[in-house]
N, C-alpha and C positions, 0 to 999 in steps of 0.2 A: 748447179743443183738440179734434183730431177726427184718427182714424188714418184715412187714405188711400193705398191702393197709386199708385204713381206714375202709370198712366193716369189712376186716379181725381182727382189730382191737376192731371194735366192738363187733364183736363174741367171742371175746380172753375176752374182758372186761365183757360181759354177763355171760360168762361160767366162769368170777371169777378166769381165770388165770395171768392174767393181772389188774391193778388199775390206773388211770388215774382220775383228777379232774376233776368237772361240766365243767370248762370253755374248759378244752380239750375235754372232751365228744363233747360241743356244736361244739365246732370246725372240727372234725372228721364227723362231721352229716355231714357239711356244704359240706369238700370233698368228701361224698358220692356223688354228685351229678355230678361229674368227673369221665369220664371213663379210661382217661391215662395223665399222668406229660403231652403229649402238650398240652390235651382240658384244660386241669389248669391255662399253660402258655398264651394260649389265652383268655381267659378268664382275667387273671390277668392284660395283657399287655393293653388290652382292655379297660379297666375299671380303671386304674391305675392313670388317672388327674382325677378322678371325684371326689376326698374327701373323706373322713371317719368323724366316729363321737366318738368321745370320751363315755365310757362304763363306766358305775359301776354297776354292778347286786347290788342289794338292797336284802336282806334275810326276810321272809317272816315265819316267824314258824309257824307250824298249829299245831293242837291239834294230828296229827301220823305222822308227818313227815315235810318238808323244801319245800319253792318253792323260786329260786333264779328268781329273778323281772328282766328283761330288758329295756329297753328304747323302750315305745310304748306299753306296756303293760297296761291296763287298771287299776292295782293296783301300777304301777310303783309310785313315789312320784314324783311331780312337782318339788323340790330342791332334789336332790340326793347328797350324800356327798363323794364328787368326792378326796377329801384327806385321809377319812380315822380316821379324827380326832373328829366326832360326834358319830361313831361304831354303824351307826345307825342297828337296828333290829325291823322291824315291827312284832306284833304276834297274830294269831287268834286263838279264842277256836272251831273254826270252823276244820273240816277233810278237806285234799285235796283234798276227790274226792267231798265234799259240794260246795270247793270255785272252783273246776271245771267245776260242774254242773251250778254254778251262772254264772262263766263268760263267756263273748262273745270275747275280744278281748287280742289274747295272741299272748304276747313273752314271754318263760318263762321254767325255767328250774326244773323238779317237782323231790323231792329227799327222797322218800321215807325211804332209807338209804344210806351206801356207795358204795356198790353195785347196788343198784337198782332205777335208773333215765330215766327219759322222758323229753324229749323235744317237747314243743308245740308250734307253733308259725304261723299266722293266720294274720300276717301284712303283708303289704310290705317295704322289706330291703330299705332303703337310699342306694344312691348313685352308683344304681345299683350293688349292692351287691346281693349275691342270697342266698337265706333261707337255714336253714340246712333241711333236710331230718328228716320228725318226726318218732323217735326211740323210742322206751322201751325197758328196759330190764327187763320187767317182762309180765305178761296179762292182767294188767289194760289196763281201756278202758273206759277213760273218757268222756264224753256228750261232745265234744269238739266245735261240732259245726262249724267244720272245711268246 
């Protein structure tokens, strides 16, 4: 075991010494945005009655790689299958840097493979929540439009 602030984490997970899932990736962006455990706590204790929203990233295959869909994302689906039980998988013959250049409104988590992931996201959070930090872990450099 080893304590690492969330950049440092990040860097451990770029450089491939470390592996961590999309949803932890996204989550580590997000304390990027934190410079010490109090600005977290305040933060957290802050914001803490205003509600959350219930999540299911939706998968997205493109013709070289995965874009994990979030809520508010412009290719998100109107019914999302919040059980588990429909295994929905949406899929393009399209490249992701194609369906990046096309879109305008993102949340959304790009998975080029298992190492190598970007977060984009170009909304505004619910419930005063605050965006993660957009990351890569490679030199793509999508039209994002950000």
């Amino acid at each position: 075991f080893q304590w690492s602030s969330p950049p440092e984490a990040i860097e451990r997970f770029k450089s491939q010494e470390i592996w961590f899932p999309p949803p932890q990736f996204y989550e580590f962006c997000r304390l990027c945005n934190f410079s010490s455990l109090r600005e977290l706590q305040k933060f957290s204790s802050e914001r803490a009655l205003e509600g959350c929203e219930r999540w299911m990233p939706v998968m997205l295959s493109a013709a070289d790689g995965f874009i994990q869909l979030l809520p508010g994302d412009e290719l998100y689906p109107e019914d999302p299958d919040y059980t588990g039980e429909k295994k929905m998988l949406m899929s393009t013959d399209k490249k992701v840097e194609d369906l990046m250049k096309e879109g305008r409104v993102f949340h959304r988590i790009v998975i080029k493979n298992i190492n190598n992931l970007a977060v984009y996201v170009n909304i505004q959070a619910k419930y005063k929540h605050i965006n993660p930090l957009m990351m890569k872990c490679n030199n793509s450099d999508y039209n994002s439009r950000l």
